[in-house]
C-alpha positions in Angstrom: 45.5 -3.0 72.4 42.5 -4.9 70.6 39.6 -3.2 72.6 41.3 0.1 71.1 41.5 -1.1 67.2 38.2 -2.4 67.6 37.3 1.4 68.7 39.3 3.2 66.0 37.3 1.1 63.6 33.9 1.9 64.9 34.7 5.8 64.5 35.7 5.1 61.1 32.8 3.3 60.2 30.5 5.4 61.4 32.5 8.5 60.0 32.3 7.1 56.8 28.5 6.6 57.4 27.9 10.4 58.6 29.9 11.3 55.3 27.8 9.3 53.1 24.4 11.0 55.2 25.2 13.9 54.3 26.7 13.6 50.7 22.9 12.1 50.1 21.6 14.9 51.4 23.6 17.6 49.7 22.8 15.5 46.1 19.1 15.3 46.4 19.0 18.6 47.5 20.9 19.6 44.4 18.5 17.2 42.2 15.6 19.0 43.2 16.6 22.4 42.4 17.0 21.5 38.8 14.3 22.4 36.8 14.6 19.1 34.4 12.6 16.3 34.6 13.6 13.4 37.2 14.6 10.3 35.5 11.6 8.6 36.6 9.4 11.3 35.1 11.2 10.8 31.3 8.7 7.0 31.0 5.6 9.0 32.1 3.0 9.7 28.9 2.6 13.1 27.4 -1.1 13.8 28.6 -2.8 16.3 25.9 -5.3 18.1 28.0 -8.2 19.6 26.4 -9.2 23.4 27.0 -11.5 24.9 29.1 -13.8 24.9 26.1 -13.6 21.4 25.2 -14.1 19.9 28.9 -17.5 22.0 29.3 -18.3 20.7 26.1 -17.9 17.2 26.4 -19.8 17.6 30.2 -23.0 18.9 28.4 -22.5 15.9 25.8 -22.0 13.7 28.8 -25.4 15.1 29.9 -27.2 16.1 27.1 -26.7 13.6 24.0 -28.2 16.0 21.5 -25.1 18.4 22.1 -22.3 18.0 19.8 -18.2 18.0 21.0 -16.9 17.3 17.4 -16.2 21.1 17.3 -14.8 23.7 19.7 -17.9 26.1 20.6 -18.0 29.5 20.5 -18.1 31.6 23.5 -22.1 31.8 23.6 -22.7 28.2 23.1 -19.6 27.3 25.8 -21.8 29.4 28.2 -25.0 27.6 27.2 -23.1 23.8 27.3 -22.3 24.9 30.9 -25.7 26.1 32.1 -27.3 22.8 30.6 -24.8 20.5 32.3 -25.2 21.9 35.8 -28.9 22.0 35.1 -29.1 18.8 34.2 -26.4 17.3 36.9 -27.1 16.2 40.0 -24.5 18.7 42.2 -22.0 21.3 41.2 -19.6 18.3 42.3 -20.5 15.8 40.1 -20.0 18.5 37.1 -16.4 18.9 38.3 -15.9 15.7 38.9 -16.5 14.8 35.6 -14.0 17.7 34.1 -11.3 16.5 35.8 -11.9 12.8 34.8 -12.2 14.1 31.3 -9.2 16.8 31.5 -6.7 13.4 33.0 -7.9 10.9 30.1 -4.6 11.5 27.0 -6.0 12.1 24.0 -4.4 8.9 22.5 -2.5 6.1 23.4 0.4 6.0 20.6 0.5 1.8 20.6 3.8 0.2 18.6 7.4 1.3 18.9 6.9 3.8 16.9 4.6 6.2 15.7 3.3 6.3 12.2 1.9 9.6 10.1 0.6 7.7 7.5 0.4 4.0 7.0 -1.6 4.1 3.8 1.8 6.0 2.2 4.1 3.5 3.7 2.0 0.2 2.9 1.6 1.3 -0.7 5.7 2.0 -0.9 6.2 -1.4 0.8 4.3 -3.5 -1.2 5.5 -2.0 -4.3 9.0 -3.0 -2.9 8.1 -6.6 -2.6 6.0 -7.2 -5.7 6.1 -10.4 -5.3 4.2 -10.2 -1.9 0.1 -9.9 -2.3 -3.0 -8.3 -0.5 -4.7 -10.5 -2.1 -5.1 -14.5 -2.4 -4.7 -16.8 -5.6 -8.0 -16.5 -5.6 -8.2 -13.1 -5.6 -9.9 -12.7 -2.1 -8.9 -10.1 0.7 -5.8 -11.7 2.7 -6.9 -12.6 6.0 -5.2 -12.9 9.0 -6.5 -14.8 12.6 -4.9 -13.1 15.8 -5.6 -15.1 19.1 -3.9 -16.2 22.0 -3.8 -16.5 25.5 -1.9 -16.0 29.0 2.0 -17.8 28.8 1.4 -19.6 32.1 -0.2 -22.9 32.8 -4.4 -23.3 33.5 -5.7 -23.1 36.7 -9.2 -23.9 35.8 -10.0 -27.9 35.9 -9.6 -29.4 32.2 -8.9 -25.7 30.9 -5.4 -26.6 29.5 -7.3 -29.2 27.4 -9.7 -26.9 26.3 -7.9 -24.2 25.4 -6.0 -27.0 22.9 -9.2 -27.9 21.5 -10.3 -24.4 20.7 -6.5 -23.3 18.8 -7.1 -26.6 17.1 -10.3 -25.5 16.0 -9.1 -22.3 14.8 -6.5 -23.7 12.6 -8.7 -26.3 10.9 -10.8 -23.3 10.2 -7.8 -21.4 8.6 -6.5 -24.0 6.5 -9.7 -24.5 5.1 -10.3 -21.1 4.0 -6.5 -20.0 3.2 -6.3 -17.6 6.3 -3.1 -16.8 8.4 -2.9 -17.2 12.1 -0.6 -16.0 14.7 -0.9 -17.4 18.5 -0.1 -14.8 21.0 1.3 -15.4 24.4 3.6 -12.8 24.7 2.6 -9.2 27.0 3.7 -6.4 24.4 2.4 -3.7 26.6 2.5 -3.7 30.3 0.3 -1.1 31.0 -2.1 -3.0 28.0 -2.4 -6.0 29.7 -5.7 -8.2 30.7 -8.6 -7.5 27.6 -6.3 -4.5 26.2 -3.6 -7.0 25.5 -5.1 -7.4 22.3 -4.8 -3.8 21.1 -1.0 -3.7 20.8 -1.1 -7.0 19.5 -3.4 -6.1 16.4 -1.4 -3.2 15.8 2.1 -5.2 15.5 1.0 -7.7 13.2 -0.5 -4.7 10.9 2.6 -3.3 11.3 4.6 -6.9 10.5 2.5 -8.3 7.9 1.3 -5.3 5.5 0.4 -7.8 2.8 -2.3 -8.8 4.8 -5.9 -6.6 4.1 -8.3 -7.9 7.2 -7.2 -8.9 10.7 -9.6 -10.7 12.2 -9.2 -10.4 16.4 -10.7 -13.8 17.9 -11.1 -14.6 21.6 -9.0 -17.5 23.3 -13.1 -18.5 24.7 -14.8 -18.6 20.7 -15.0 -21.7 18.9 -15.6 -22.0 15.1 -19.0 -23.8 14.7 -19.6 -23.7 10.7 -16.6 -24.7 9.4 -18.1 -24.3 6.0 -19.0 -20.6 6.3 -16.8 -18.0 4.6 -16.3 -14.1 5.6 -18.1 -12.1 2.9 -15.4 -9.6 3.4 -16.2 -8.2 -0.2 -19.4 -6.8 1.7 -17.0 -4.4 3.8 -15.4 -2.7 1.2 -16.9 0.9 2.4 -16.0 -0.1 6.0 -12.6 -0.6 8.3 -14.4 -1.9 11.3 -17.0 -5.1 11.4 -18.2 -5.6 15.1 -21.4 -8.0 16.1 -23.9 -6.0 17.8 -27.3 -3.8 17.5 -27.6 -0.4 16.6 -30.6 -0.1 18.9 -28.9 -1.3 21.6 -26.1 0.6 21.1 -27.3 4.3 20.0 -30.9 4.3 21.7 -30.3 2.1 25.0 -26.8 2.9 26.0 -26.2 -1.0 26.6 -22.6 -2.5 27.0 -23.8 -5.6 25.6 -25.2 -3.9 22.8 -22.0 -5.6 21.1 -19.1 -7.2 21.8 -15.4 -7.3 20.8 -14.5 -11.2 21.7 -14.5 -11.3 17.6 -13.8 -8.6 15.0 -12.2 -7.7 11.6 -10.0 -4.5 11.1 -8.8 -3.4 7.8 -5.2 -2.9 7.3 -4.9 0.6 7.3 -4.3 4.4 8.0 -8.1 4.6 9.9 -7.3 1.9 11.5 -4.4 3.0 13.5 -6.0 6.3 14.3 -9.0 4.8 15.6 -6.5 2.1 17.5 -4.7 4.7 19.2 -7.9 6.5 20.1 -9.7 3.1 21.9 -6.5 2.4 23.6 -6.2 5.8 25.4 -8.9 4.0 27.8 -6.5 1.2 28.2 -3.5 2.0 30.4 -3.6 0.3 33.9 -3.7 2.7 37.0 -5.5 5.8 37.3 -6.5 6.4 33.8 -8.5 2.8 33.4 -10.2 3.7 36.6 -11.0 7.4 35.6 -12.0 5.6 31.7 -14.4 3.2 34.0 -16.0 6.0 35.9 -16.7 7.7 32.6 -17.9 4.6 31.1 -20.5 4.0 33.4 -21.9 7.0 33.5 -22.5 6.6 30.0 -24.1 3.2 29.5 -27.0 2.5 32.5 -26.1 -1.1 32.8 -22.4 -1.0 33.2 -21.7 -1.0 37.1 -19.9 1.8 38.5 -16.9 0.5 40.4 -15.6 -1.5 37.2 -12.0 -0.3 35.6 -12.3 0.6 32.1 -12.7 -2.2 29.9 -11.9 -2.4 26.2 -16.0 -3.5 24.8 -17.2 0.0 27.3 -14.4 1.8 25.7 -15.4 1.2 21.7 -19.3 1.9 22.7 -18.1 5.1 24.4 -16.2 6.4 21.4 -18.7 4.6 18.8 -21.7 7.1 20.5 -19.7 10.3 21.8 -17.6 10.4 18.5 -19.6 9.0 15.8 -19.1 12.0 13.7 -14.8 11.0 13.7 -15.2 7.2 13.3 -18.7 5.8 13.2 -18.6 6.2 9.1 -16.2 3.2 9.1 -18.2 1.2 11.7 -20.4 -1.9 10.8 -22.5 -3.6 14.0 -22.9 -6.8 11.9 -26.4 -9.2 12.9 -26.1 -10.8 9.5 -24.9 -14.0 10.8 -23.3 -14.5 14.1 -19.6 -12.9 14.5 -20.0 -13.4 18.1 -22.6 -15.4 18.9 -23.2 -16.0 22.5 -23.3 -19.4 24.0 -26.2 -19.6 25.8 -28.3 -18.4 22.6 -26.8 -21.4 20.9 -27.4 -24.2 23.7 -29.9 -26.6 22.3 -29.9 -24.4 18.7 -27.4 -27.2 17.0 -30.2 -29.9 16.6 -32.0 -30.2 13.3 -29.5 -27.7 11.3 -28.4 -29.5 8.3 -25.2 -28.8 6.8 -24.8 -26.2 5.0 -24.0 -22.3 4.5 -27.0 -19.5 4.6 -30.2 -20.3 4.1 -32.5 -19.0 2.0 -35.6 -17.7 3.5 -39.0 -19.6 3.3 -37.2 -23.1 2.6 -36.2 -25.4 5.0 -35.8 -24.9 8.7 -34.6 -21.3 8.5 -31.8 -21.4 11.3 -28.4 -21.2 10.4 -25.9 -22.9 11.9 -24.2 -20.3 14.0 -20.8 -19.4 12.7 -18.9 -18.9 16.4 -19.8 -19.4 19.5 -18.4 -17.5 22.4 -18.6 -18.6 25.8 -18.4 -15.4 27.5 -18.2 -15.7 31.3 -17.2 -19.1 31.3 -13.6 -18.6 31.6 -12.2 -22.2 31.4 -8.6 -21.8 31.8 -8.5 -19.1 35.1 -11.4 -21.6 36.7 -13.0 -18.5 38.2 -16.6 -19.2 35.9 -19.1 -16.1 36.6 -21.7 -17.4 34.2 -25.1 -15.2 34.2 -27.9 -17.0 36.2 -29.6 -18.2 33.5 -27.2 -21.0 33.1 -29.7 -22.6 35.3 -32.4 -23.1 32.7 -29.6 -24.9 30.1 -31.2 -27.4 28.5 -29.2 -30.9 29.0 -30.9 -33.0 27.1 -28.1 -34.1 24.7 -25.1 -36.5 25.4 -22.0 -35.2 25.8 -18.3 -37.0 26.7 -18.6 -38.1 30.3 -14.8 -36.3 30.3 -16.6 -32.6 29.3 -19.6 -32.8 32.1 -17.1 -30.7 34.5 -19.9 -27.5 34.8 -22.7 -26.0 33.0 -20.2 -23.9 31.0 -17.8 -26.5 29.8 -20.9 -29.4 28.7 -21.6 -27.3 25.7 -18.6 -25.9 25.1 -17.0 -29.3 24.3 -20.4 -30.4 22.5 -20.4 -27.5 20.2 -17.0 -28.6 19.3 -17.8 -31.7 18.8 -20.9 -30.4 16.8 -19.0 -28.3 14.4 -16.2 -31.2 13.7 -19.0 -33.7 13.2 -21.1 -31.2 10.6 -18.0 -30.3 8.4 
């Protein structure tokens, strides 16, 4: 009597289980004959693919810098375009390769929860709502904002917790010195932005939040503050909505990717601003299209290598040379005074600087005290350091805290904070 329940039950079971097969089968069956997107599909980006016309454009561009894409060409010049790209590329491949690299990359990358038409309109109308709320200082300077931050978990890197303190606590001396803002980041707004693009969809929330405020000023976890007495001369910028450190030379002329670098700029507040914002991020999103952005990257600048994933520094340089006509108008490569000045310039460059802000030229020593100092490659709080090979030939000869001589790339960085505390 048992063995038999215990058989009835195993024909139920596995008559339910045949019914279930094939009530699957008869739903996905039915799923796949609709012609509507797939629920899956609906969180997939809108890809705005250029025509035929614009892709053999932007090849001859890509080959030819002296060929313009700002406009669509007309029939004769689209033929010529294509006969001067396959001339000047190495294999009928290569030329297609780079269409369809160029055809996958979106247009834009709408960052924010929403999208704006025109944020000039809707600052103005905010503002004016809140008069009591001011673009400007009691002083009557640009409101300026800081924006850093880093990863929410804990340092791996030895002593990198520490440091990281230091450098925030830098920063804030800094801003309540000089009546400026800051906002510590350590939230992921994006998860397709994450890594160096993080810092995109950051930037463009806090416009968003905090229209009162005229500059942002973007500043790498990695950059110390090192002339605490210097002051933005942000009246300077009024004809320009992005300031960047770098070289026009090395830019335009060389094709370098270190012919800036975007551990440190200032981005108006404004309309530009998120245009050009959504443009650079539409590079940024993880998967394919960062790999495809790197590819296209690299063939542009000679000393970018080829297998990297586009990175946000290629990805302004791209769009600074192929698009200068669009944006480069509102583009300053500052060498003024150091925005970004890079560590190993400044090793042994402390010494001897007195006090002070700019110098004037034929008096004194003529250095200036560099106003930040990143440590690029250094990477304190992942631990994984790729420092260039010249950290070999640092000069050691000054005293450091026996509690900062961990590696080459942490001695100065805690003596140039030290430096910069001890010259206020």
């Amino acid at each position: 009597m048992t063995m038999k329940k215990v058989s009835d039950f195993v024909l139920l079971m596995a008559g339910a289980l045949l019914a279930f097969i094939l009530f699957a089968g008869f739903l996905k069956a039915f799923s796949s004959s609709n012609d509507g997107p797939s629920p899956g599909s609906i969180f997939l980006p809108v890809l705005n693919r250029p025509n035929q016309a614009e892709r053999i454009s932007k090849i001859a561009a890509t080959a030819s810098p002296s060929i313009s894409s700002a406009s669509p060409p007309s029939l004769t010049s689209t033929l010529s375009a294509a006969s001067v790209a396959a001339s000047l590329s190495p294999s009928q491949a290569a030329v297609e390769s780079i269409v369809k690299d160029v055809s996958i990359l979106p247009q834009e990358c709408h960052l924010g929860r929403r999208h704006i038409q025109d944020w000039d309109i809707e600052r103005h109308l905010l503002l004016a709502k809140h008069p009591t709320v001011k673009k400007y200082t009691h002083n009557g300077k640009p409101r300026l904002f800081m924006l850093t931050g880093s990863q929410p978990q804990p340092c791996h890197g030895d002593k990198g917790d520490y440091l990281m303190l230091k450098s925030l606590k830098n920063k804030i001396d800094y801003c309540m010195l000089h009546d400026v803002q800051i906002f510590y980041n350590m939230a992921v707004l994006d998860k397709s932005m994450d890594s160096f693009w993080s810092k995109l969809p950051l930037i463009r929330a806090s416009m968003e939040a905090h229209p009162e405020a005229e500059w942002f000023w973007w500043i790498d976890s990695d950059v110390v503050i090192t002339d605490m007495l210097f002051e933005l001369p942000l009246h300077l910028y009024k004809p320009y909505n992005l300031v960047v450190h770098g070289w026009e030379r090395e830019v335009f002329e060389k094709k370098s990717v270190m012919g800036l670098n975007a551990g440190s700029f200032l981005v108006r507040n404004c309309g530009w601003s998120f245009k050009f914002m959504d443009r650079w991020a539409s590079m940024g999103p993880k998967g394919r299209i960062r790999d495809i952005a790197g590819r296209l990257q690299s063939k542009l600048l000679h000393d970018r290598p080829p297998d990297y994933p586009g990175d946000d520094q290629a990805a302004l340089i791209y769009f600074m040379i192929r698009e200068h006509d669009q944006w480069g108008d509102k583009i300053l490569l500052e060498r003024r005074f150091n925005l970004n000045g890079y560590w190993l310039d400044m090793v042994g460059n402390l010494e001897g600087i007195e006090a002070g802000e700019w110098r004037k030229k034929g008096k004194g020593t003529n250095l200036l005290r560099p106003f930040v100092t990143h440590f690029a490659g250094c990477q304190p709080c992942t631990g994984n350091r790729t420092p260039p090979s010249r950290i070999s030939n640092v000069s050691t000869k000054w005293s450091v805290p026996s509690i900062l001589q961990t590696t080459k790339c942490y001695t100065p960085w805690g003596s140039i904070i030290l430096t910069s505390i001890l010259l206020m």
